[in-house]
C-alpha positions as CSV (number, residue, x, y, z in Angstrom):
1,X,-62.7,-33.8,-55.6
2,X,-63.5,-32.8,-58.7
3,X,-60.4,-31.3,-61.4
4,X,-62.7,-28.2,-61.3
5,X,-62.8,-28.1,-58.0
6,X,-58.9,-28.7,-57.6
7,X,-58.5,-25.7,-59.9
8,X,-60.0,-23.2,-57.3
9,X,-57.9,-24.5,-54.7
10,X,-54.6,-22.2,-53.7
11,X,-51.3,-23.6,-55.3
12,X,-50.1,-24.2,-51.4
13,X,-53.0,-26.5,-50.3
14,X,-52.9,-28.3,-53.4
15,X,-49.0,-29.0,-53.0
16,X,-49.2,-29.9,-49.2
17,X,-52.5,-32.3,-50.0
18,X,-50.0,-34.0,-53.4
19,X,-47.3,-34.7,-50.4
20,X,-49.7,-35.6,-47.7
21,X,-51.2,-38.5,-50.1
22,X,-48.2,-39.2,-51.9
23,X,-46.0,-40.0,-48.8
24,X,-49.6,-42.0,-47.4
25,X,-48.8,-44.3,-50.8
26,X,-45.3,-44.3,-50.1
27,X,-46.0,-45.9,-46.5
28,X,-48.6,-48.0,-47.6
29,X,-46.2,-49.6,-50.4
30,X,-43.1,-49.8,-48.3
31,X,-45.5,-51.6,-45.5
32,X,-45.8,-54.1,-48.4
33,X,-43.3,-54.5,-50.4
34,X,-39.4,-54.3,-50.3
35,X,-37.2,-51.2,-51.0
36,X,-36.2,-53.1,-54.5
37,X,-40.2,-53.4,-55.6
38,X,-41.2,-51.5,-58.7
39,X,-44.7,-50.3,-57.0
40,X,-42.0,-48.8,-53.6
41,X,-40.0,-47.3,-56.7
42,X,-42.9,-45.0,-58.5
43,X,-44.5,-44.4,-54.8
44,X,-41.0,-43.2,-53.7
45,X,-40.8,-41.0,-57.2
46,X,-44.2,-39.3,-56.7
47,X,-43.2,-38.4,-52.9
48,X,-39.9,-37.0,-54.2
49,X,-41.2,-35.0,-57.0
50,X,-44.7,-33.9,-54.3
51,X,-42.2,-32.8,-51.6
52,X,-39.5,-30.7,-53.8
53,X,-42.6,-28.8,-55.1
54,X,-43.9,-28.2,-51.7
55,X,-40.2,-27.1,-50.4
56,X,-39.7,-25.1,-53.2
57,X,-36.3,-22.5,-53.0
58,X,-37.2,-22.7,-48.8
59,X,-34.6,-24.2,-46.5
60,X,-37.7,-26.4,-45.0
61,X,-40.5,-26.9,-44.3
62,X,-42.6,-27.8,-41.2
63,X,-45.9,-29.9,-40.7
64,X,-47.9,-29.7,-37.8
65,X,-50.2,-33.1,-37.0
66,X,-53.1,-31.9,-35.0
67,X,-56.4,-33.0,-34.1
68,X,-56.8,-35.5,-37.3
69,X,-54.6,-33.1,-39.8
70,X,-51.7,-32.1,-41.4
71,X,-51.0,-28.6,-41.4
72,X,-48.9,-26.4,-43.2
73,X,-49.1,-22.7,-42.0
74,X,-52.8,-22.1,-42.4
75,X,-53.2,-25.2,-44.9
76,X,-54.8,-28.0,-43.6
77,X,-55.7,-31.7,-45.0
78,X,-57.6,-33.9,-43.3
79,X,-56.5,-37.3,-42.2
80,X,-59.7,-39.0,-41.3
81,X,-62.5,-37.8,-43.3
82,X,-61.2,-39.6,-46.3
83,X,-62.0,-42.9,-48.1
84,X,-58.1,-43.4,-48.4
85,X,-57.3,-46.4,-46.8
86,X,-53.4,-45.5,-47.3
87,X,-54.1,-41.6,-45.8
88,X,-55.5,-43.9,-42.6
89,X,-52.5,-46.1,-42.8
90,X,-50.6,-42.7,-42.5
91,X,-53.1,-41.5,-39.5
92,X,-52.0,-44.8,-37.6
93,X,-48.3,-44.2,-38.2
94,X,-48.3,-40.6,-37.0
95,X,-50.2,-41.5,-33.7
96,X,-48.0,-44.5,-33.1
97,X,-45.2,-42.4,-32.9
98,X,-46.5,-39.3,-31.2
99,X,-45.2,-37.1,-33.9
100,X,-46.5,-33.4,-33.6
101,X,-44.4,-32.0,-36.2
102,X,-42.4,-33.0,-39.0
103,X,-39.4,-30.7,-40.6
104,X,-38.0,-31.7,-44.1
105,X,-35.3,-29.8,-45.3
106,X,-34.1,-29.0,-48.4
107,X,-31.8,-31.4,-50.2
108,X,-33.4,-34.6,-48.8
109,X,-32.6,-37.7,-50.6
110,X,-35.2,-40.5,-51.2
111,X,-33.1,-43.2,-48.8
112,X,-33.9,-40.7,-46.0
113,X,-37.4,-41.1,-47.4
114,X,-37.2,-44.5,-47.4
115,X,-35.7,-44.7,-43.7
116,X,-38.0,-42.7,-42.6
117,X,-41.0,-44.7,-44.1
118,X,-39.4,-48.0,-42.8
119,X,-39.6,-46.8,-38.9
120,X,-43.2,-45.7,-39.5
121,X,-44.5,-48.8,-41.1
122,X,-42.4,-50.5,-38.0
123,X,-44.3,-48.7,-35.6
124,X,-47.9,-50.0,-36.9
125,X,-46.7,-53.4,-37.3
126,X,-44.7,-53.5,-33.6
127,X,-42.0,-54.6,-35.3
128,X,-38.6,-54.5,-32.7
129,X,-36.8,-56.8,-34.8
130,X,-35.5,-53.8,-37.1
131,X,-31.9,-51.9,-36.9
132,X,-32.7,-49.0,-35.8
133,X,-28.7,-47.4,-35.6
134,X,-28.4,-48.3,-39.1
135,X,-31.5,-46.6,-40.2
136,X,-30.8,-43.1,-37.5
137,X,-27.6,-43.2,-39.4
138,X,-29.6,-42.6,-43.1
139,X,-31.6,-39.7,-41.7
140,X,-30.2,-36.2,-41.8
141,X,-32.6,-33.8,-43.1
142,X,-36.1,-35.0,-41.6
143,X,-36.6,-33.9,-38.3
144,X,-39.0,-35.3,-35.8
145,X,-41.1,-33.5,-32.6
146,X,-43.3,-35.2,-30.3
147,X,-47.0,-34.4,-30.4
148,X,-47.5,-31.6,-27.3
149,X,-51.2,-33.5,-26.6
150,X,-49.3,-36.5,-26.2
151,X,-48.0,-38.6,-22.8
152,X,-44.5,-39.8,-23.5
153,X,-45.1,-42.4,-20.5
154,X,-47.6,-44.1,-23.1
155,X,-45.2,-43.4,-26.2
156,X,-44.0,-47.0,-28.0
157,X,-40.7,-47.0,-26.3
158,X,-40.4,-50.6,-25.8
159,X,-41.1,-51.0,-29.8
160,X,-38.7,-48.4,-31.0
161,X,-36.3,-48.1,-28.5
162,X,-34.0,-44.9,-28.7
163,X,-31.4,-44.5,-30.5
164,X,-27.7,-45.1,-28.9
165,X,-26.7,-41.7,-27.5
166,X,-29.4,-39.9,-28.1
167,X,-31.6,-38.3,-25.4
168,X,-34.9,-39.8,-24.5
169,X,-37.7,-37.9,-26.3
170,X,-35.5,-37.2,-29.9
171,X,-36.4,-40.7,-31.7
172,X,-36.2,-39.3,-35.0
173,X,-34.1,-36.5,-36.6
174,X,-30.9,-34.4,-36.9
175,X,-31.5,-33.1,-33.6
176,X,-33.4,-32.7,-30.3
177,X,-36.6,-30.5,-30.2
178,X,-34.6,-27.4,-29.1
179,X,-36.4,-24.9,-31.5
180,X,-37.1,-22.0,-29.2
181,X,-33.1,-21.8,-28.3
182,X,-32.4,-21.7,-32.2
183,X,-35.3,-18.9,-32.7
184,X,-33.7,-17.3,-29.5
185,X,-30.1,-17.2,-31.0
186,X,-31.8,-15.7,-34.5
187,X,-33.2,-12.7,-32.2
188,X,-30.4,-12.3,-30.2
189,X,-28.4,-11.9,-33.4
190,X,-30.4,-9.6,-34.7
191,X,-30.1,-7.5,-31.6
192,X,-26.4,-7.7,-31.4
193,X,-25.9,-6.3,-35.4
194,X,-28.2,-3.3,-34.9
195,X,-29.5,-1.4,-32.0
196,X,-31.7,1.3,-33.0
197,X,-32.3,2.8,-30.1
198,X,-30.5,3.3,-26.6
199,X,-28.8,-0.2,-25.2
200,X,-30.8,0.3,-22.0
201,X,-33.6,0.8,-23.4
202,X,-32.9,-1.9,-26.0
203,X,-31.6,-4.3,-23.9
204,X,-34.4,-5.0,-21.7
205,X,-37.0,-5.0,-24.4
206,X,-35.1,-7.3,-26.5
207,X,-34.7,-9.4,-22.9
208,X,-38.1,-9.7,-22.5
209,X,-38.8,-10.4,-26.4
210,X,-36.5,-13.4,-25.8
211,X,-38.3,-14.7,-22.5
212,X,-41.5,-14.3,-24.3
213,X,-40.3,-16.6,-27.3
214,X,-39.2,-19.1,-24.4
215,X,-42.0,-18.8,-22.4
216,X,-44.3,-20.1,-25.4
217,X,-42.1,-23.4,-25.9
218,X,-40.7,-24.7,-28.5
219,X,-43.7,-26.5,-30.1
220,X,-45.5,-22.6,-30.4
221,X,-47.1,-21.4,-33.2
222,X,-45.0,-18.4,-32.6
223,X,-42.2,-20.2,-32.8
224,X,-43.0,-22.1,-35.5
225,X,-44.2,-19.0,-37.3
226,X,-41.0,-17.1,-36.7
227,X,-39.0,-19.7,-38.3
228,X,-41.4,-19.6,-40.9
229,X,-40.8,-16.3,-41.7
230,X,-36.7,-16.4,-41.1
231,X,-36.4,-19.0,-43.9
232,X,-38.7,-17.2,-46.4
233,X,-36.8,-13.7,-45.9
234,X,-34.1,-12.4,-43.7
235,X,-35.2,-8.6,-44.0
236,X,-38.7,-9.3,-42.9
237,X,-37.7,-11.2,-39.8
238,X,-34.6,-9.1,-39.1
239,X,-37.4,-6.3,-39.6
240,X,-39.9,-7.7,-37.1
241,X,-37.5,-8.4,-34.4
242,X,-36.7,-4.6,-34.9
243,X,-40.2,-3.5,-34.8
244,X,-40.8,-5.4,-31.8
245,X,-38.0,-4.0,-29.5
246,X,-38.8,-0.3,-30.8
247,X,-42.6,-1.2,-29.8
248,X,-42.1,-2.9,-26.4
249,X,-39.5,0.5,-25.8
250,X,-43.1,3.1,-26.7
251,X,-44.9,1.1,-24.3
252,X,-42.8,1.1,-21.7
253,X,-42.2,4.6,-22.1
254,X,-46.4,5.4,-22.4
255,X,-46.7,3.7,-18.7
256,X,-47.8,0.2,-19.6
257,X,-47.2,-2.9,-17.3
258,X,-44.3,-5.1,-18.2
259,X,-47.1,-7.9,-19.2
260,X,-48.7,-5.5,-21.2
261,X,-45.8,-4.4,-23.2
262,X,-44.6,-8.0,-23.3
263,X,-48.0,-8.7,-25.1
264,X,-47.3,-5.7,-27.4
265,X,-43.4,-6.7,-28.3
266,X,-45.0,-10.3,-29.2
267,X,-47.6,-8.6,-31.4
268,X,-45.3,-6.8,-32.5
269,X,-42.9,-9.5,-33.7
270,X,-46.0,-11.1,-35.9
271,X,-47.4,-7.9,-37.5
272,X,-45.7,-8.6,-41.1
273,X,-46.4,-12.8,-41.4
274,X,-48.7,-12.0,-44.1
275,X,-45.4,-11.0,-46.2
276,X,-45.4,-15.2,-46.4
277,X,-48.0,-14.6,-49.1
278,X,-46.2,-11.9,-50.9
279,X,-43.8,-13.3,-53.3
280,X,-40.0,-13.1,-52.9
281,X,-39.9,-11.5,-56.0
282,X,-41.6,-8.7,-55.6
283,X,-40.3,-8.5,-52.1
284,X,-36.3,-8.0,-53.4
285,X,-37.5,-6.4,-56.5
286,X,-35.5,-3.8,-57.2
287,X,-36.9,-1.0,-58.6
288,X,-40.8,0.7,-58.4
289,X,-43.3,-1.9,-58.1
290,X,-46.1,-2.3,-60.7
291,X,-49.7,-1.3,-59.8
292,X,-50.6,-5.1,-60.0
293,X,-47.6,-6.0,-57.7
294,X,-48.2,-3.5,-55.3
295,X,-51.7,-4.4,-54.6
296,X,-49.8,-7.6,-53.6
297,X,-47.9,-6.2,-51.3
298,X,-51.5,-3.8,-49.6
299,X,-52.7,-7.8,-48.8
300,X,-50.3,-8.6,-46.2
301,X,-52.3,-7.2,-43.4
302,X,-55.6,-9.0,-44.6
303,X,-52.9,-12.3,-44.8
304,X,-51.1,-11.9,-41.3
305,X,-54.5,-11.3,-39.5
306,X,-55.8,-14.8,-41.7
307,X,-52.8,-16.8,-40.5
308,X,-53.0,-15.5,-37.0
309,X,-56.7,-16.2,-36.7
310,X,-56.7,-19.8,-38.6
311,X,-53.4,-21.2,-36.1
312,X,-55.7,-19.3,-33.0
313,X,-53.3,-16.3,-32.3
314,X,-54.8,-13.9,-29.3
315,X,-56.9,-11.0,-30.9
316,X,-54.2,-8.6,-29.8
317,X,-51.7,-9.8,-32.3
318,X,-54.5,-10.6,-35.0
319,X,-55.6,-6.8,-34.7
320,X,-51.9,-5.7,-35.0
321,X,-51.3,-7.3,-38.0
322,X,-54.5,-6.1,-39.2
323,X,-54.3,-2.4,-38.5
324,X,-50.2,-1.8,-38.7
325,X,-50.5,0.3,-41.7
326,X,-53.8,2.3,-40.6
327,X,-52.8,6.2,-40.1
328,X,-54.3,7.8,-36.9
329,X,-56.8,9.7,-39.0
330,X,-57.9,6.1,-40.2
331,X,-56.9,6.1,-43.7
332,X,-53.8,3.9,-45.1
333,X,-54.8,0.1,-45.8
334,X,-56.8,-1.7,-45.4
335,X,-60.3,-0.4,-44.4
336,X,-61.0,-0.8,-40.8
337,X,-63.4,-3.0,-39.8
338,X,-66.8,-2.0,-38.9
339,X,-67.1,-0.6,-35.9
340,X,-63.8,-0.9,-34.7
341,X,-60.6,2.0,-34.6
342,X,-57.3,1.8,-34.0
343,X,-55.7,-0.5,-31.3
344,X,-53.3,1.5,-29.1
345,X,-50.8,-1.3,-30.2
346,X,-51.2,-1.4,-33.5
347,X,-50.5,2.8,-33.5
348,X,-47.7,1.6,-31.4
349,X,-46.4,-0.5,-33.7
350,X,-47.4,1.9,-36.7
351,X,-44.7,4.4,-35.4
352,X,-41.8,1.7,-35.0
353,X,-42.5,-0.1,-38.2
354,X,-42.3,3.2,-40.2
355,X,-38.7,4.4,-38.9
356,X,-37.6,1.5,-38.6
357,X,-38.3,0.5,-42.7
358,X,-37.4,4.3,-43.0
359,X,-33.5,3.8,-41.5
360,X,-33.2,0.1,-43.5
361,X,-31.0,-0.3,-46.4
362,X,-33.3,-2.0,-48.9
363,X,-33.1,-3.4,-52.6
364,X,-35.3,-1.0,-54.3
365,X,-34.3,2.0,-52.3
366,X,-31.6,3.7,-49.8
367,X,-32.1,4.0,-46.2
368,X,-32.2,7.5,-44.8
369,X,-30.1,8.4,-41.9
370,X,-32.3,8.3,-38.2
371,X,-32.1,12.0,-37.9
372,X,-33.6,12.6,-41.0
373,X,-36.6,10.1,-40.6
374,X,-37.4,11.6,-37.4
375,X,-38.1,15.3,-39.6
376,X,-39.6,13.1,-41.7
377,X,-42.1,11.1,-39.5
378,X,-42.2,14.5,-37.6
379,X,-44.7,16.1,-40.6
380,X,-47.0,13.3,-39.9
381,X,-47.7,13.7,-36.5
382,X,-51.3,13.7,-35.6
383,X,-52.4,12.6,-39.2
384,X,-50.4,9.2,-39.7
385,X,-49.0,9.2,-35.9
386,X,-50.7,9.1,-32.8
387,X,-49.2,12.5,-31.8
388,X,-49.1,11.7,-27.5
389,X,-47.5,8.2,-28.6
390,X,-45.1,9.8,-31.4
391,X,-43.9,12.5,-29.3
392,X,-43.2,9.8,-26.5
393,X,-41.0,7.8,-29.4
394,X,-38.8,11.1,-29.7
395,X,-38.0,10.5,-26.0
396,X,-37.2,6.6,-26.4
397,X,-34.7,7.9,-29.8
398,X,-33.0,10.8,-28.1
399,X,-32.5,14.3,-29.8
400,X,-29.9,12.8,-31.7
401,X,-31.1,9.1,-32.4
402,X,-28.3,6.3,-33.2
403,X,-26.9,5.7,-36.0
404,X,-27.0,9.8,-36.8
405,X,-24.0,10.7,-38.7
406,X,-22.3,14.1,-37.3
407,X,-19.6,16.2,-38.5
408,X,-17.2,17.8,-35.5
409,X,-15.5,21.1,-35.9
410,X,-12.5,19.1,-36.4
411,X,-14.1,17.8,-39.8
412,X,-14.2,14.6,-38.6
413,X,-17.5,12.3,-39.1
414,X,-18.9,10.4,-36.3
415,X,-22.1,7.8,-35.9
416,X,-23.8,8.0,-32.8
417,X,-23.7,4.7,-30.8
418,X,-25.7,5.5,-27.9
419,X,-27.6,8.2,-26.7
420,X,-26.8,10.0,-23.8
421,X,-28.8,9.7,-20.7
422,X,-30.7,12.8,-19.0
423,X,-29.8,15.3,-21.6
424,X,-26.4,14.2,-22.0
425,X,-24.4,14.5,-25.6
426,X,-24.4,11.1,-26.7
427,X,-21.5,8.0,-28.0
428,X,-20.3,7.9,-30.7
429,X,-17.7,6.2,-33.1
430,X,-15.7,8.2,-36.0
431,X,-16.1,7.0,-38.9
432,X,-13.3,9.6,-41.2
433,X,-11.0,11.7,-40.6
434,X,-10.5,15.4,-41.5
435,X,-9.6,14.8,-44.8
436,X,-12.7,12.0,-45.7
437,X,-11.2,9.2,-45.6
438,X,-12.6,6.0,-44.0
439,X,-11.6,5.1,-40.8
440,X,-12.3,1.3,-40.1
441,X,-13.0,0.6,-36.4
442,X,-12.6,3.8,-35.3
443,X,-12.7,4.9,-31.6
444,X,-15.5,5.7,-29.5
445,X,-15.9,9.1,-28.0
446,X,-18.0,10.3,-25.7
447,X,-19.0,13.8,-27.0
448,X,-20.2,15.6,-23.9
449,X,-16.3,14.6,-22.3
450,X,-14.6,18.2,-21.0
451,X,-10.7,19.1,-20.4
452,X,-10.3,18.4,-16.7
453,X,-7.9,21.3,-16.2
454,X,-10.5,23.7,-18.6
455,X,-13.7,22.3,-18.2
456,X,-14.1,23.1,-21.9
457,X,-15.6,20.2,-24.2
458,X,-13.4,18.1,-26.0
459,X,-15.3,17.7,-29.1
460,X,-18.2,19.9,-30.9
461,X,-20.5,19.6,-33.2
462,X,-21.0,21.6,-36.5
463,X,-23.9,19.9,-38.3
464,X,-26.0,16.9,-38.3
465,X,-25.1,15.6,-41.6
466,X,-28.5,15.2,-43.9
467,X,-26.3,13.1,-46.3
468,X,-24.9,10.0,-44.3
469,X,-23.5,7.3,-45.9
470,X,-25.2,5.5,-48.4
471,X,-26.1,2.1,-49.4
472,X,-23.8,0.3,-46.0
473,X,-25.5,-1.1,-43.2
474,X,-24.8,1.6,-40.4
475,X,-25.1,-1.4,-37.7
476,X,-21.9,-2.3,-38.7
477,X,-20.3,0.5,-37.2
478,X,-22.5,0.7,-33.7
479,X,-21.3,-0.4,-30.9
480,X,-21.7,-3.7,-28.4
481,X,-21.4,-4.0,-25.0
482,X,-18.8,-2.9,-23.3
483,X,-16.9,-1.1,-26.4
């Protein structure tokens, strides 16, 4: 390839292909030589240097063998079409040991390399003379899955037995291939700090996001995507997981099947991947963005629906993350495509990615309180907002949505924790007293409770405050189940 040629190439193919053929020399070397030889040395520094570059300021990075490649989210270098006699000796080494994936994480030293190298180049040469406890014991930050395509029957057991204690089917790594229960455990986490919407309603919907993530396994480019995402930045994927419970709660309430809104809370989850392209930057800038960085930022639908396609998403998610920032009337970003409109889903989603950015303390801007992004979102109804779909959302948020902030007759303030069922005054928790000051974990009060004896209510409201408080992350104060 020519340097030209190179030049025109995106910085992240060009780093993945420097690692792919650098850790191809380093195999071929080690296959060769001892750990002590000068040429295992240099092929060991250039692997080093190739893979901190690719890693970057992430907490890992994943590579997916496939079908004769290494991939790297929609990167891709090719494994046999080359005249590389080390990038085939690499080829042989990842089909001798099944692998399907291969994590490094940050802060990996080169004996791990080394290690790592050593069991590879053991696999090609069937060598079972080789200590494998000793070697398990210098591996901590490169983790190992087993190709999905392949038949662990067939796998080289008897030449690399398993380690001592470890279950069949983890050979290499700091643990076993339990992926979808960590991505399960990020959701559920994100669930548990803030509900924005009724726990019924939010429960099951964030239930059946959870199933869905399990359902794919943990080798899914879902999954893997997800993580993706989680390592790059927490607001995004704290964001999507938000989006997608608000969505699958719209759809449910519109009438659709529990498969269909499963499909929409999936979409859902995957509408903002292209932010993977925008750069961190600009995405905790703080401050207005520049003309040049905000065109940046317009590309992340044109991104998502890229990744989506190239890793052979369904077209229901590829739309999504195509159209999530079309208005109804068709304008917003980007252009639609010719001859298509909207996607009922992506409108969907449109609606629960607007309040739920709206209602989210960011760096370059303060949240506003739910109340006020419902008046807010209210003005665009019918122009940015499918108008049947946006009055359905009211329904879903309540007349007072949570995390409202509400000042009683008493002068106390109170944050609404749940809505009330059926027409029913909702939860909520005080927050200060009569005077202003801060109550930490206050009670929770239900504020359609009457006197027994007068049937009077216990508490009333004088306003809907349209100045909550600022710059604190209202989940803090909502409540869990069974407060």
């Amino acid at each position: 390839m020519t340097e030209m040629l190179l030049e025109t190439l995106p910085a992240g193919f060009r780093k993945l292909e420097a690692m792919v053929h650098s850790l191809a020399r380093l195999l071929m070397q080690r296959n060769l030589f001892p750990d002590s030889h000068p040429s295992v040395k240099n092929a060991l520094d250039g692997f080093m240097e190739s893979l901190g570059s690719l890693i970057d300021n992430r907490t890992s990075v994943v590579l997916r063998v496939r079908d004769g490649s290494i991939r790297l989210l929609n990167f891709e270098v090719d494994i046999t079409d080359t005249n590389d006699n080390a990038v085939h000796f690499l080829r042989r080494a990842l089909d001798g040991l099944s692998i399907g994936e291969i994590e490094f994480f940050s802060g990996i030293g080169p004996d791990e390399a080394l290690a790592f190298v050593e069991i590879a180049a053991a696999s090609i040469r069937r060598d079972t003379s080789i200590d494998l406890p000793a070697i398990w014991r210098r591996i901590e930050k490169i983790r190992i899955r087993h190709s999905i395509d392949g038949n662990d029957d067939t796998a080289p057991k008897e030449r690399l037995p398993v380690e001592p204690g470890r279950k069949e089917g983890e050979r290499l790594g700091v643990e076993s291939p339990e992926g979808v229960s960590a991505v399960s455990r990020m959701i559920s986490g994100v669930l548990s700090r803030l509900a924005k919407i009724s726990s019924d309603e939010s429960g099951r919907a964030g239930r059946m996001i959870i199933e869905t993530v399990e359902r794919e396994g943990g080798s899914s480019t879902t999954l893997l995507l997800l993580k993706s995402l989680k390592e790059y930045d927490d607001y995004t994927f704290d964001h999507s997981i938000n989006v997608a419970v608000i969505s699958a709660a719209i759809a449910r309430r519109i009438g659709y099947s529990e498969e269909e809104t499963g499909r929409i809370g999936s979409a859902a989850i995957m509408h903002d991947i292209g932010k993977l392209y925008v750069p961190r930057e600009i995405i905790h800038k703080e401050g207005k963005l520049s003309p040049t960085e905000w065109q940046k930022v317009k590309r992340h639908p044109v991104d998502g629906e890229r990744i989506l396609r190239e890793e052979g998403l369904d077209v229901l998610a590829r739309r999504v993350a195509y159209e999530h920032h079309m208005r109804f009337d068709m304008k917003g970003y980007p252009m639609p495509k010719p001859g298509e409109n909207c996607l009922e889903a992506s409108n969907i989603v449109r609606i629960a990615d607007t309040y739920d950015a709206l209602t989210t303390k960011r760096p370059y801007r303060k949240q506003i309180s739910p109340f006020e992004a419902l008046k807010l979102m209210e003005r665009g109804r019918g122009t940015e907002f499918h108008p049947v779909y946006f009055d359905l959302f009211l329904g879903v948020m309540g007349n007072v949505p949570i995390g409202s902030v509400l000042v009683l007759e008493t002068g106390e303030r109170v944050v609404v924790v749940e809505i009330g069922a059926n027409g029913r005054l909702p939860r909520a928790r005080i927050i200060s007293d009569s005077y202003g000051n801060e109550i930490k974990d206050g009670p929770v009060i239900d504020l359609g409770e009457t006197d027994p004896e007068t049937g009077a209510s216990k508490y009333r409201v004088d306003s809907i405050s349209d100045s909550p408080v600022r710059n604190v992350d209202i989940g803090k104060y909502i409540t869990v189940s069974g407060d």
